[in-house]
C-alpha positions as CSV (number, residue, x, y, z in Angstrom):
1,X,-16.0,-68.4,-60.5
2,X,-18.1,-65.1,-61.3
3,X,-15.7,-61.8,-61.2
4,X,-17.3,-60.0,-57.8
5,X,-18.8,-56.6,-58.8
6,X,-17.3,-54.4,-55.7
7,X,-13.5,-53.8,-55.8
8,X,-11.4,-51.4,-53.5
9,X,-13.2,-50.3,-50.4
10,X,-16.6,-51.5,-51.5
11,X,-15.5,-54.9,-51.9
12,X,-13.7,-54.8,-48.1
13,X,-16.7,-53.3,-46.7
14,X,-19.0,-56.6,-48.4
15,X,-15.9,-59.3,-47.2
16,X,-17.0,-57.7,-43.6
17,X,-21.1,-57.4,-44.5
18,X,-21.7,-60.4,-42.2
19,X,-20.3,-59.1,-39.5
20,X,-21.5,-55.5,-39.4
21,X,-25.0,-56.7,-40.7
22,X,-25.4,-56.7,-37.1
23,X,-22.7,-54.5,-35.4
24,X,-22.7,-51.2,-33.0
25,X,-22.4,-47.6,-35.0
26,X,-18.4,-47.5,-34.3
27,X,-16.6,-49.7,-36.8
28,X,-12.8,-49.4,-36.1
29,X,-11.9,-53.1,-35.4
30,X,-11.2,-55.9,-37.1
31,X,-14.3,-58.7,-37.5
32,X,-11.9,-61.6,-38.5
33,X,-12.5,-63.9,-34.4
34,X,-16.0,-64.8,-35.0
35,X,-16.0,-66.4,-31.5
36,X,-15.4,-62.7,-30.3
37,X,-17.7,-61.1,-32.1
38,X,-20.6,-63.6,-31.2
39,X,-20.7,-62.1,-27.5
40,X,-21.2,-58.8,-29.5
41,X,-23.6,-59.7,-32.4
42,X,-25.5,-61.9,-30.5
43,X,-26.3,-60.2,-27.5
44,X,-29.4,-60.4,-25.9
45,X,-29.4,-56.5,-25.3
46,X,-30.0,-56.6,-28.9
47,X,-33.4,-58.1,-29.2
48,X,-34.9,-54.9,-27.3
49,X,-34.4,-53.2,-30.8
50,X,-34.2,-56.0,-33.5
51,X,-37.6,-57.5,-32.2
52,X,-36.6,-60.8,-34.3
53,X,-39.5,-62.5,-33.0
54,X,-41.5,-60.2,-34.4
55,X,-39.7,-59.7,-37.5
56,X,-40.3,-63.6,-37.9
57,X,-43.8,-63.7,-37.3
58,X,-44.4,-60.8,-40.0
59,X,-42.5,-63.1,-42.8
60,X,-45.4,-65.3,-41.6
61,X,-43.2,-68.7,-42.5
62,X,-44.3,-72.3,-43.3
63,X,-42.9,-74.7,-41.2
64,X,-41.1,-76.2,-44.5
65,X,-40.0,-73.0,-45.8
66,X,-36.5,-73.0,-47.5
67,X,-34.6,-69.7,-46.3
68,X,-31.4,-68.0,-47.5
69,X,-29.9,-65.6,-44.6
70,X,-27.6,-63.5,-46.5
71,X,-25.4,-61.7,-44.2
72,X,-25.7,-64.2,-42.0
73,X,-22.3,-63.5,-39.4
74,X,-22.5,-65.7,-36.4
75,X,-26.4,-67.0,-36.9
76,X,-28.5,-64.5,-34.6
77,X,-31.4,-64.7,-37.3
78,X,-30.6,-68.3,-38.8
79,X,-30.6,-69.9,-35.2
80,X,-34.4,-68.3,-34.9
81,X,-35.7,-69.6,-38.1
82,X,-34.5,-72.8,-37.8
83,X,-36.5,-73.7,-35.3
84,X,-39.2,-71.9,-36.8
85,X,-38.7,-74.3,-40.1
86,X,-38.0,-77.8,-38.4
87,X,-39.4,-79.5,-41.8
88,X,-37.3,-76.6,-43.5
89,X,-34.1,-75.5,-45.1
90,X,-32.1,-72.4,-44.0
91,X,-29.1,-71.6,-45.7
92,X,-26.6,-69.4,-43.3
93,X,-25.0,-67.5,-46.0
94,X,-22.0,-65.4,-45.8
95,X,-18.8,-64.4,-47.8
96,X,-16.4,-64.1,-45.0
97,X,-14.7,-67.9,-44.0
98,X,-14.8,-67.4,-40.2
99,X,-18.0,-67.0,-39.8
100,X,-19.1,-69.8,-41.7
101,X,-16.8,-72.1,-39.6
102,X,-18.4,-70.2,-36.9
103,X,-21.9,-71.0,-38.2
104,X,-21.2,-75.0,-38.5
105,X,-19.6,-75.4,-35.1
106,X,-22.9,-73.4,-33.8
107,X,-25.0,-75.6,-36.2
108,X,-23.7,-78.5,-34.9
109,X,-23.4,-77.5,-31.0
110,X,-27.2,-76.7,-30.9
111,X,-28.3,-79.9,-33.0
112,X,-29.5,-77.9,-36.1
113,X,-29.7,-80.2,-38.6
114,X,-31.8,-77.9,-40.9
115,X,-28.8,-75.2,-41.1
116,X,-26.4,-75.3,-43.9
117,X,-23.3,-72.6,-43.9
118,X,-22.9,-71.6,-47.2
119,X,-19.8,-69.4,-48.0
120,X,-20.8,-67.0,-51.1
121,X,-19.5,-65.0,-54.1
122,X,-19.4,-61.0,-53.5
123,X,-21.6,-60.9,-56.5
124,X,-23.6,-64.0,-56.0
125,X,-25.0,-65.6,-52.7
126,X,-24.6,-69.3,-54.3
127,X,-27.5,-71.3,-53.1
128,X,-27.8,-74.7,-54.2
129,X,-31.7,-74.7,-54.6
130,X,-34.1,-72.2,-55.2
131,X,-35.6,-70.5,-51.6
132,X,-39.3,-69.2,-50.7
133,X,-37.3,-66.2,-49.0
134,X,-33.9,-64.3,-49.1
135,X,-33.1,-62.6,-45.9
136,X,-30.9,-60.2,-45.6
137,X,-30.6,-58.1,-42.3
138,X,-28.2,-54.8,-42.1
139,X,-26.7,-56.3,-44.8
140,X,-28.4,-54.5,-48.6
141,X,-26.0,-51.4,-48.0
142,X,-23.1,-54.0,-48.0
143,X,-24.1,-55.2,-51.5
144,X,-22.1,-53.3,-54.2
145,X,-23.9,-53.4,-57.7
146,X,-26.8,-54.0,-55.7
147,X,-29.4,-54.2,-58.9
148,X,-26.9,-56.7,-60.8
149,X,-26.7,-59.0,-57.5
150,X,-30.5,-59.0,-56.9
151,X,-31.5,-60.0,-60.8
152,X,-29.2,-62.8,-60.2
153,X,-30.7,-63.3,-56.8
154,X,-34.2,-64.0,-58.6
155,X,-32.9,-67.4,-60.1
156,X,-31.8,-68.3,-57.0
157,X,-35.7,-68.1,-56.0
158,X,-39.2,-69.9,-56.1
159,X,-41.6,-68.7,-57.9
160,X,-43.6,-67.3,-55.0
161,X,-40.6,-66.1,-53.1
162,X,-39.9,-63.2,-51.3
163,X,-37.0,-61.1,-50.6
164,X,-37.1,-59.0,-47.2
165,X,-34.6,-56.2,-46.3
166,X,-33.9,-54.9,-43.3
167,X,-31.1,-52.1,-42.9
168,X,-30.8,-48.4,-40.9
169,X,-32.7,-45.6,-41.3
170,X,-31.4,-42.5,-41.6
171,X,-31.3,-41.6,-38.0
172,X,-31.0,-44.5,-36.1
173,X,-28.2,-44.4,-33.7
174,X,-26.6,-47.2,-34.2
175,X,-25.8,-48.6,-37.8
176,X,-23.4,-47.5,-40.4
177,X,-21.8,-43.8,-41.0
178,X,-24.5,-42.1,-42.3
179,X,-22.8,-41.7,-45.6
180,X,-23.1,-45.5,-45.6
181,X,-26.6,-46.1,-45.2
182,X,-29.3,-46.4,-47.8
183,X,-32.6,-45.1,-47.7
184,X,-35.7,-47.0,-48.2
185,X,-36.7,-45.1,-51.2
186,X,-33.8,-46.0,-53.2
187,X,-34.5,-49.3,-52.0
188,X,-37.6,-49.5,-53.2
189,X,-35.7,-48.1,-56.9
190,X,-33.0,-50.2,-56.9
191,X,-35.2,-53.2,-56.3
192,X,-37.4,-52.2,-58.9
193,X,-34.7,-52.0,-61.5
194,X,-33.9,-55.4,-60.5
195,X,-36.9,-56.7,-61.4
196,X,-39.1,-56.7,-58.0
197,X,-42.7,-55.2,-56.7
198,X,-43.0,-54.2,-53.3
199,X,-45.1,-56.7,-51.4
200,X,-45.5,-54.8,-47.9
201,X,-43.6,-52.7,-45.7
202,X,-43.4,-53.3,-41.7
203,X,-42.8,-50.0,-39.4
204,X,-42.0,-51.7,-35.7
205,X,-38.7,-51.6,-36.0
206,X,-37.2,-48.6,-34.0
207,X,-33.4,-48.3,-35.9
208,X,-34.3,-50.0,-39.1
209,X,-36.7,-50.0,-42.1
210,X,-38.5,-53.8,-43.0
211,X,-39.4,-53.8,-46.7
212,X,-40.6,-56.8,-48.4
213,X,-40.4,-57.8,-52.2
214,X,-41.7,-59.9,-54.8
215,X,-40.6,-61.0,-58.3
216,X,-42.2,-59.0,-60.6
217,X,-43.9,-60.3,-63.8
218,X,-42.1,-59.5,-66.8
């Protein structure tokens, strides 16, 4: 088992990175009753803001695409692109147990057969075949040695793929403490460190920045 790279405060802030991948901007509760949480995470009063379906059309999918959705919580993006991948693969993949109970009762309630819950390593998302794209949503500012995680991330990916990361901005209103939130230049550093080009770089998203990367030839 690989020795996770956050310890202390970082490390309980990436156990809950599922669940406030897609949280409110107060965090002072527990995230550990997925059922709970799904009426929160998965409200429809947050698509006026997330705009998934237009977050999904922009990663411009195959329908056989293999997808990891790290960060995963209770599914609000894996639902979507599973049925935008019926010939596909999406691996639902989180590091906290709850919701990845959470995710296979879901999985198996809407007849998802191309889901897979995957619990994780803090340092390593554990994917069992190589993916055309790593999603991960609210969810990079979780990450602790963030350029560590994402040069082991690039084995865990085709040739071809893709890694897209959506998080906060600086002033959106809901999110993170500010002190908490990364910005999308350091990003675009870390990620290069790690071994990645930027590829494009959406701007519809009202609360968040939409950056997308590709392995870079070394």
């Amino acid at each position: 088992m690989a020795k996770p790279l956050v310890t202390g405060l970082g490390f309980v802030c990436l156990l809950l990175a599922g669940a406030w991948a897609q949280a409110p901007s107060t965090h002072e509760h527990s995230f550990s009753g997925a059922e709970h949480w799904a009426k929160v995470f998965d409200d429809p009063a947050r698509d006026s803001w997330q705009r998934p379906h237009e977050v999904i059309q922009a990663l411009a999918l195959a329908p056989d695409s293999v997808v990891a959705d790290i960060g995963a919580g209770t599914g609000y993006f894996t639902v979507r692109i599973a049925h935008m991948t019926p010939a596909g693969r999406v691996y639902a993949v989180d590091i906290e147990p709850d919701m990845i109970q959470h995710l296979a009762v879901r999985a198996r309630r809407e007849n998802l057969q191309n889901v897979t819950p995957l619990l994780a390593e803090p340092s390593d998302p554990m994917l069992p075949a190589p993916v055309d794209l790593a999603l991960l949503v609210d969810t990079y500012h979780h990450i602790g040695d963030r350029v560590a995680y994402f040069r082991r991330l690039k084995g865990h990916l085709k040739p071809a793929g893709t890694v897209a990361i959506i998080d906060f901005t600086a002033d959106s209103p809901i999110g993170p403490p500010a002190a908490g939130r990364v910005a999308p230049d350091e990003v675009k550093k870390e990620m290069s460190r790690a071994g990645y080009a930027l590829a494009s770089e959406h701007k519809f998203l009202p609360n968040q920045y939409f950056l997308v990367f590709r392995q870079r030839a070394e």
